[in-house]
N, C-alpha and C positions, 0 to 999 in steps of 0.2 A: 511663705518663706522664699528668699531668694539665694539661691545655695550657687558657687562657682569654683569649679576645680582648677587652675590653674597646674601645666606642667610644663617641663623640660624633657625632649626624647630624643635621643640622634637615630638610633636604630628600631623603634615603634616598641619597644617592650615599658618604658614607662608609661606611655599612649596608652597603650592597649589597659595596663593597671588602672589610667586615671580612668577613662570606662569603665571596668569593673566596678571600683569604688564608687559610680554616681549610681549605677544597677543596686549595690548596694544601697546606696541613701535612700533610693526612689525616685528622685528626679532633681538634675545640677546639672547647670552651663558645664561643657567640657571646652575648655579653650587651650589653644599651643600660647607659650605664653610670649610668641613674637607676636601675637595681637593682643595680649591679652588687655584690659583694662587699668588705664590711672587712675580710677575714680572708682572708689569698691563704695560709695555712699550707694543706700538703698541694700548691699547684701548683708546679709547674717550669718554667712557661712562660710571661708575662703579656705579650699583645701591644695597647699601646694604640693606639685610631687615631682622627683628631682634627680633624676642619675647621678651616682657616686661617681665622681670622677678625679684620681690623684688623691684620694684623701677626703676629700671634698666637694662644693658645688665644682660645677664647670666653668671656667676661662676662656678666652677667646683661644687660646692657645689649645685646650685640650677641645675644645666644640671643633677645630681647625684637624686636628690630629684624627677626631673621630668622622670627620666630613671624607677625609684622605683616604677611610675603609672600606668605599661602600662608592658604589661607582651610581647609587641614586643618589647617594647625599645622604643630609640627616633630616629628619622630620621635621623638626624647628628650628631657628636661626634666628640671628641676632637682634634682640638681644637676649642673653640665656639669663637665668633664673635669679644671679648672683645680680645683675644690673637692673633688673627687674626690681627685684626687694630693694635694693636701694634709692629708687626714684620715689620712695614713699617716705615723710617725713612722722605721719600721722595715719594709723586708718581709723576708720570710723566706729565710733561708742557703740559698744554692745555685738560687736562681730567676732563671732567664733571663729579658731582657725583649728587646722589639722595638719598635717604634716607625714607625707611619705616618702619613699625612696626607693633607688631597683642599685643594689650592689652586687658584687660577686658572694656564690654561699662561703662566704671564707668569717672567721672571726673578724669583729668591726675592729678589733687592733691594729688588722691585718687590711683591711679595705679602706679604714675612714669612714667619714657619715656624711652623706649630704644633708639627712634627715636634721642629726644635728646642728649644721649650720644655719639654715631654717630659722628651727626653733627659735633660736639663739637671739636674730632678727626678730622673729615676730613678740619675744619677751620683750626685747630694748623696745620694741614699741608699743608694748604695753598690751599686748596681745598675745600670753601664752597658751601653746595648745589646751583645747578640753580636755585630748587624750593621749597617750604618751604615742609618740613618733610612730612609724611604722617602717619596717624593711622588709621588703621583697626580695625574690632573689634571682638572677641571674646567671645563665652559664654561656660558656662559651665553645662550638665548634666549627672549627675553623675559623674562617672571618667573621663569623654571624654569631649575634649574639638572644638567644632566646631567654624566656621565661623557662625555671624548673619548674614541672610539672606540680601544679597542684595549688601554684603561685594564683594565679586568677582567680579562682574559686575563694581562695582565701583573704584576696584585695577584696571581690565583695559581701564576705563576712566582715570584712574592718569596716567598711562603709554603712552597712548593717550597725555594727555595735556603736560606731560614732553615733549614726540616726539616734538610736537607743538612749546613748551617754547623755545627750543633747537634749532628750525630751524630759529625763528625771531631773536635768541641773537644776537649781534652785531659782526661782524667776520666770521658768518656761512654763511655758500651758502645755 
C-alpha cells in the first residue's frame, strides 16, 4: 500500500498532527503540501490535513496574515491547501481519502471547518472520505499557537481507526 498524508501548517501544530496520524496508520509519505504531488496515480490512501482558517481552508491572504506572527515564518508556503485541491481535475480509481483539521476548541459554528471544505472537494471528485472528518484542537498563548493536550495521542488513535476502517471496507484484503 502506498499511503500519503498530505498537509497545510503555518505554526507546526497541523505538522506535528499529520505525524501522529501516519504513527497511527503504520507507515505514509508525510509531505508539506508546497511539494506535495500532481500525480497521486500508484497511492491508495491520501490523507489531507488542514488549519482552519477564517471559517475555512487558508487564502493567500490569511497564510500572509499568519506568516506576519511568527518571526520564523510558517512551515509551509505557497501553494496552501485550497490551490492544491484544485490543480486536480480527477484522482485516481480506487484511492481512499481522509480528511483532518487543527481549529480553535470553540464550537465548529463558531471556528468554521477546513475539514469540511476538504471533504466537500474530495466528494466533487468522486472521492468521499472512508471516514468522517476529523478536528483537532488548538489553543492559543500569546502569539503561539500549540496543540491541547491530549490532541496527539488522539491524531494517532484516528490514524489507527482509519488503518482499521480500511481494512474491513468491502473489496480489501
Amino acid at each position: 500500500m502506498r499511503e500519503v498524508i498530505v498537509y497545510e501548517s503555518m505554526f507546526g501544530t497541523t505538522e506535528e498532527l499529520a505525524r501522529a496520524v501516519a504513527e497511527g496508520l503504520g507507515a505514509a509519505d508525510v509531505v508539506p503540501v508546497d511539494t506535495a504531488p500532481h500525480d497521486l496515480a500508484g497511492h491508495d490512501l491520501l490523507v489531507v490535513g488542514a488549519p482552519t482558517h477564517v471559517h475555512g481552508l487558508s487564502r493567500p491572504a490569511t497564510r500572509k496574515a499568519a506568516a506576519e506572527q511568527t518571526p520564523e515564518g510558517t512551515r509551509t508556503h505557497e501553494p496552501g491547501m485550497r490551490e492544491w485541491l484544485a490543480t486536480f481535475q480527477i484522482l485516481p480509481p480506487g484511492l481512499d481519502t481522509a480528511v483532518f483539521e487543527t481549529r480553535l476548541a470553540k464550537p465548529r459554528w463558531l471556528t468554521g471547518s477546513a475539514a469540511r471544505a476538504v471533504a466537500k472537494v474530495l466528494r466533487r471528485l468522486g472521492h468521499a472520505p472512508v471516514v468522517p472528518p476529523a478536528s483537532f484542537f488548538v489553543e492559543t498563548a500569546g502569539s503561539k499557537t500549540r496543540l491541547v493536550e491530549g490532541e496527539r495521542a488522539r491524531a494517532r488513535a484516528w490514524g489507527a481507526s482509519l488503518a482499521a476502517a480500511r481494512r474491513t471496507r468491502p473489496g480489501r484484503a
